[in-house]
BAFI-3210 file (N, C-alpha, C; in Angstrom, 3 decimals, decimal comma, padded with zeros to 6 digits):
// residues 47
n [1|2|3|4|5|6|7|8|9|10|11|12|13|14|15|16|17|18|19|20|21|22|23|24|25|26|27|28|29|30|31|32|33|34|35|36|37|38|39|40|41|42|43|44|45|46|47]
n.u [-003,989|-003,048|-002,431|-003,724|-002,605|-001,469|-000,804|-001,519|000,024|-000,065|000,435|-001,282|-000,908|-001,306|000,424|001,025|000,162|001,315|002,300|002,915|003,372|003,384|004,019|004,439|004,365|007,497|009,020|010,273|008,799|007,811|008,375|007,866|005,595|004,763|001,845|000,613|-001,528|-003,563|-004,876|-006,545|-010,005|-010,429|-009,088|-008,986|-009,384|-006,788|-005,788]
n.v [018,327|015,077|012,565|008,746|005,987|002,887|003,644|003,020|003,381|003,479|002,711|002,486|000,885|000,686|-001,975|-002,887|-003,062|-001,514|-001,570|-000,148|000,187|002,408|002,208|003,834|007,386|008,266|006,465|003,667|002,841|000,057|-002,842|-002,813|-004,175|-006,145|-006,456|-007,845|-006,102|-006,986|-009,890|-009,054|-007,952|-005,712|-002,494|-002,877|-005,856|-006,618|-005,791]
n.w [013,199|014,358|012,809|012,109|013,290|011,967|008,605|005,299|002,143|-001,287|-004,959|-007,352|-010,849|-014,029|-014,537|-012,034|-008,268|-005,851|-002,049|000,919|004,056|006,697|010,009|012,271|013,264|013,226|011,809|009,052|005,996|006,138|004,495|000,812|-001,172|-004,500|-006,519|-009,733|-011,179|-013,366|-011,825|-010,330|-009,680|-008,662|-006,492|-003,905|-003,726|-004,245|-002,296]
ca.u [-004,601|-002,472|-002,780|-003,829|-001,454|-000,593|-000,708|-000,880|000,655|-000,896|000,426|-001,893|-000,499|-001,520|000,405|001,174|-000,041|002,294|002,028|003,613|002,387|004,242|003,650|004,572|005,285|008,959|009,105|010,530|008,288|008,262|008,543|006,983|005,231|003,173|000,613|000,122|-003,017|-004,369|-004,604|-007,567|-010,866|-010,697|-007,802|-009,411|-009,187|-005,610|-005,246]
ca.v [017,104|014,104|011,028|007,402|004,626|002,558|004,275|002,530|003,632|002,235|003,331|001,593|001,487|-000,569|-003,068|-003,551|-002,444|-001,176|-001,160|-000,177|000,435|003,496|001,881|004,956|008,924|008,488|004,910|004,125|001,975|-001,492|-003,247|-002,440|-005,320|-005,275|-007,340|-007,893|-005,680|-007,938|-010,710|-008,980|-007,219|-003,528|-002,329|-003,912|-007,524|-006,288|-005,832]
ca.w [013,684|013,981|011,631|012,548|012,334|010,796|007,453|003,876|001,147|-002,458|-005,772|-008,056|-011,702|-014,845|-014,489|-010,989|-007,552|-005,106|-001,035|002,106|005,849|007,752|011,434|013,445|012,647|013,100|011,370|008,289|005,768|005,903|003,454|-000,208|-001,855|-004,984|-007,216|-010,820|-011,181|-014,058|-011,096|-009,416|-010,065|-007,864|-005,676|-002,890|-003,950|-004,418|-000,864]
c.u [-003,663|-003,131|-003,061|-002,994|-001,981|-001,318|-000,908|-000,926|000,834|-000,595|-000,086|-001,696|-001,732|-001,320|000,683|000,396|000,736|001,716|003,207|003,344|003,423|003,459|003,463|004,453|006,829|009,285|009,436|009,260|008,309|008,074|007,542|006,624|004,391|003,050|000,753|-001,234|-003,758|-005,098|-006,026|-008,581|-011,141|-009,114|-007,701|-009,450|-007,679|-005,120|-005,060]
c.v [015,939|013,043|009,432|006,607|003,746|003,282|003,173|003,132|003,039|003,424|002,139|001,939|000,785|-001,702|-003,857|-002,297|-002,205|-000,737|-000,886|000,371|000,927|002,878|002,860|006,032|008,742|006,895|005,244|003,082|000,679|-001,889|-003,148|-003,974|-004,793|-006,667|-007,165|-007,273|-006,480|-009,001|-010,174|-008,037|-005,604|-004,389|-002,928|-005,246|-007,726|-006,623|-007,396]
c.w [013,395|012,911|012,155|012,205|012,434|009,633|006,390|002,892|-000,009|-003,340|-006,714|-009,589|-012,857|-015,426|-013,027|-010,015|-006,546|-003,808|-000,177|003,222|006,564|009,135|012,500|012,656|012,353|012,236|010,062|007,511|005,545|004,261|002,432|-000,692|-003,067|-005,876|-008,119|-010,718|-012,467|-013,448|-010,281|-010,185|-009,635|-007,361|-004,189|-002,939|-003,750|-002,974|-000,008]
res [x|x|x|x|x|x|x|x|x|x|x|x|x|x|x|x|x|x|x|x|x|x|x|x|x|x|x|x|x|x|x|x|x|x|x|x|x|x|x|x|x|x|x|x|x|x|x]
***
């Protein structure tokens, strides 16, 4: 079964949260960003 895109890609640590959004299958990931996880209440505020 294929996969839906865009994709995200969340490594959530304890001190930071880490993203990045695969756009396509063949794509590479854009760019990673990440958060101070102290800075928010869930991983969803994060976002």
């Amino acid at each position: 079964m294929p996969r839906p895109y865009p994709v995200l890609l969340a490594d959530i640590g304890g001190t930071f949260a880490r993203y990045a959004v695969f756009p396509s299958t063949r794509a590479r990931a854009a760019p990673v960003w990440k958060v101070p996880t102290a800075s928010f209440r869930t991983p969803r505020d994060a976002l």
